[in-house]
C-alpha angles and dihedrals in degrees: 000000000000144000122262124054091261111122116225096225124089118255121265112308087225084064092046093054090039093062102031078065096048086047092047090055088048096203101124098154129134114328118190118237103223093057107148111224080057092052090038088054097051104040080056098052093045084049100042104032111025093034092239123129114208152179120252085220101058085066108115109184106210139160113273131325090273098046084055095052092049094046081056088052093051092038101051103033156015138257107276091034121124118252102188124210140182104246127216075070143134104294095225086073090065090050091049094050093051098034076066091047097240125135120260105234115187129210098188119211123232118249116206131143091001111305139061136266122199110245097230088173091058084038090051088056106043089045086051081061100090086205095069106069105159132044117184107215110202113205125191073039111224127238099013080054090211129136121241112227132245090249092054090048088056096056107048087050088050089044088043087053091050095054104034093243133158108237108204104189122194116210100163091140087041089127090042093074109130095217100031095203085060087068112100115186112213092223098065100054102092101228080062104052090093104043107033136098114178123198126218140185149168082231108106102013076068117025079251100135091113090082119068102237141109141142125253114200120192116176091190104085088206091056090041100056088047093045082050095049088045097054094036084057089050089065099263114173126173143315112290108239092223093052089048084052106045085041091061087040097055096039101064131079090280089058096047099048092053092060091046081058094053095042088055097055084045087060085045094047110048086048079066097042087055101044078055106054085040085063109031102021113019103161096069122078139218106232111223111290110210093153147021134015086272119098122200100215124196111228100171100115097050104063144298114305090257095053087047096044090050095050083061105043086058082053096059097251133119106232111221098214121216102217086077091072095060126294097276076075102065115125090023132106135196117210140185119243092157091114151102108290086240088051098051092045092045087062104044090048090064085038085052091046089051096036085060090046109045 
C-alpha cells in the first residue's frame, strides 16, 4: 500500500511478448499513424468494451493524456481564460492549466454519506461565464476513483451545450470500473457529440503511463481539424512502433482477460483493506470505489493530516495526502491496493504495529 497511482503488478504478459518480439526484430523507424490493423484495433475495443461505437477517423494519436489536454487548452482558447475542474481532482491538471497561463475555475464536488455529487447549480454558473470555455471532466474521477452516472454525464453535456462549452473528458481508468456497465463514455451520450474530445490511453488499463502515448478521439470534425493543427504545432511526429505494438497488443482478448484478473485481486484486496481499517481504524472510511486499484480514504476523524501522515510514514508507507489534490481534499488520503496479496498484508501488518501504539 503505497503512495502514486502506479500498480505494483507487470503489464500483460500478451504486451510483454509483443514487444520483446518487436525488440528482437530491431526495426523501430517511422510508423504512420493512420495504419489500419491500430485504428481497427481501437474502434473494436471502444465498441466492444467500453459500449461506444466510433468513427476511425475520429482517432487522434497524441503524446501522452496531458499533452493532449494542454493542446485542447492552446487550441480552444486564450491566456487569462477559465479551464474548470471538479476538485477534489488530479493535481497535473492544475500545472497544465497554469503552465498555459489559464485560470484554474472549480467547481468543487459535494462530499455526503461517503461519496460525491457533482454542484450543477455552481456548474451552471461557472459554464454561463463566457470566459471559461473548457472544462476538463475526469471519470473514472481521480483521485475520489468513482464513477460519474449516466445521469450526471447527461447534464454537463446539456449544460456544455448551453453554454457553448469544450468538454475535454479524461478517461484514462475507463477500463478500471469496477462494474464495467457502470462506465459511461462521453462521447456516447448525444448533447455531447459536438463539443466533446475525449482522451484515451493504455496508461493506466496497463500500468503503462511510463511511455508518452494516448488516443484522442474527437467526433466533431471542426474541433478535430483544429485539435489536429494544434498537436502537429506542438512537434508531433509519428506513432512509436513500440506503442503501436503494445496498443495491438493490449487491445485484444488477451488484453481483456488480464484486466478482468486485476480487477479481481482489487475487489480481494480492498475486502482486506477494509477488514483491516474495521479492526484496527475504524474511524476512517472508505469513499465509494467504483474504479481502479486506487481507495480515497477519509481520515477526518481520525486526526489532523499531519498526525495521520505521520502514522504512515512510521509505518513505511508514502501518504499520498489529499490536500494535494485541492483543498476540498484535506483530511483524505489516496492509497494503492493494486499489489500482490503478500504485498498488501505485509503492509498493513507494520501500519497495525504503529496504529496500537500512536
Amino acid at each position: 500500500m503505497m503512495a502514486g497511482a502506479q500498480l505494483h503488478v507487470k503489464t500483460a504478459p500478451c504486451i510483454i511478448n509483443a514487444l520483446t518480439g518487436l525488440a528482437q526484430k530491431g526495426l523501430f523507424g517511422w510508423t504512420t499513424s493512420s495504419d489500419p490493423q491500430y485504428l481497427d484495433a481501437i474502434e473494436r475495443w471502444m465498441r466492444t468494451i467500453r459500449g461506444w461505437e466510433i468513427q476511425q477517423e475520429w482517432i487522434v494519436p497524441s503524446y501522452g493524456i496531458l499533452q493532449g489536454i494542454c493542446a485542447c487548452i492552446r487550441a480552444f482558447t486564450k491566456p487569462g481564460d477559465g479551464i474548470i475542474v471538479q476538485q477534489p481532482v488530479y493535481l497535473l491538471y492544475a500545472r497544465a492549466i497554469n503552465n498555459c497561463e489559464r485560470m484554474l475555475v472549480d467547481n468543487t464536488l459535494h462530499y455526503e454519506d461517503g461519496h460525491y455529487t457533482m454542484d450543477f447549480e455552481d456548474l451552471d454558473v461557472k459554464m454561463r461565464d463566457p470566459k471559461n470555455k473548457i472544462m476538463i471532466l475526469c471519470n473514472p474521477h481521480n483521485p475520489i476513483m468513482d464513477v460519474w452516472n449516466k445521469q450526471s454525464l447527461v447534464r454537463v453535456a446539456e449544460l456544455a451545450k448551453q453554454h457553448n462549452v469544450l468538454v475535454v473528458t479524461d478517461e484514462i481508468f475507463a477500463e478500471h470500473a469496477i462494474t464495467p456497465e457502470d462506465m459511461t463514455p462521453y462521447g456516447s451520450i448525444e448533447a455531447a457529440q459536438d463539443h466533446c474530445v475525449i482522451c484515451t490511453s493504455l496508461g493506466k488499463a496497463f500500468n503503462f503511463t511510463g511511455t508518452s502515448h494516448a488516443n484522442i478521439i474527437i467526433p466533431n470534425n471542426d474541433i478535430r481539424s483544429r485539435y489536429i493543427s494544434q498537436r502537429d504545432s506542438d512537434h508531433y511526429g509519428s506513432l512509436s512502433p513500440f506503442m503501436r505494438t503494445a496498443t495491438l497488443a493490449a487491445y485484444s482478448p488477451d488484453g481483456k482477460a488480464w484486466i478482468d484478473a486485476l480487477l479481481q485481486l482489487i475487489k480481494d484486496n480492498e475486502r482486506i483493506f477494509g477488514s483491516f481499517l474495521k479492526e484496527h481504524c475504524p474511524k476512517a472510511k472508505i469513499s465509494r470505489h467504483g474504479a481502479g486499484s486506487l481507495l480515497w480514504v477519509d481520515f477526518r476523524a481520525v486526526g489532523t493530516e499531519e498526525k495521520v501522515a505521520a502514522q504512515f510514514w512510521r509505518a513505511g508507507i508514502q501518504p499520498d495526502l489529499g490536500s494535494k489534490y485541492g483543498a476540498p481534499g484535506e483530511g483524505f488520503m489516496r492509497l494503492q491496493i493494486g499489489m500482490p496479496k503478500s504485498e498488501l498484508t505485509a503492509t498493513l501488518t507494520r501500519l497495525s504495529k504503529v496504529l496500537a501504539d500512536p
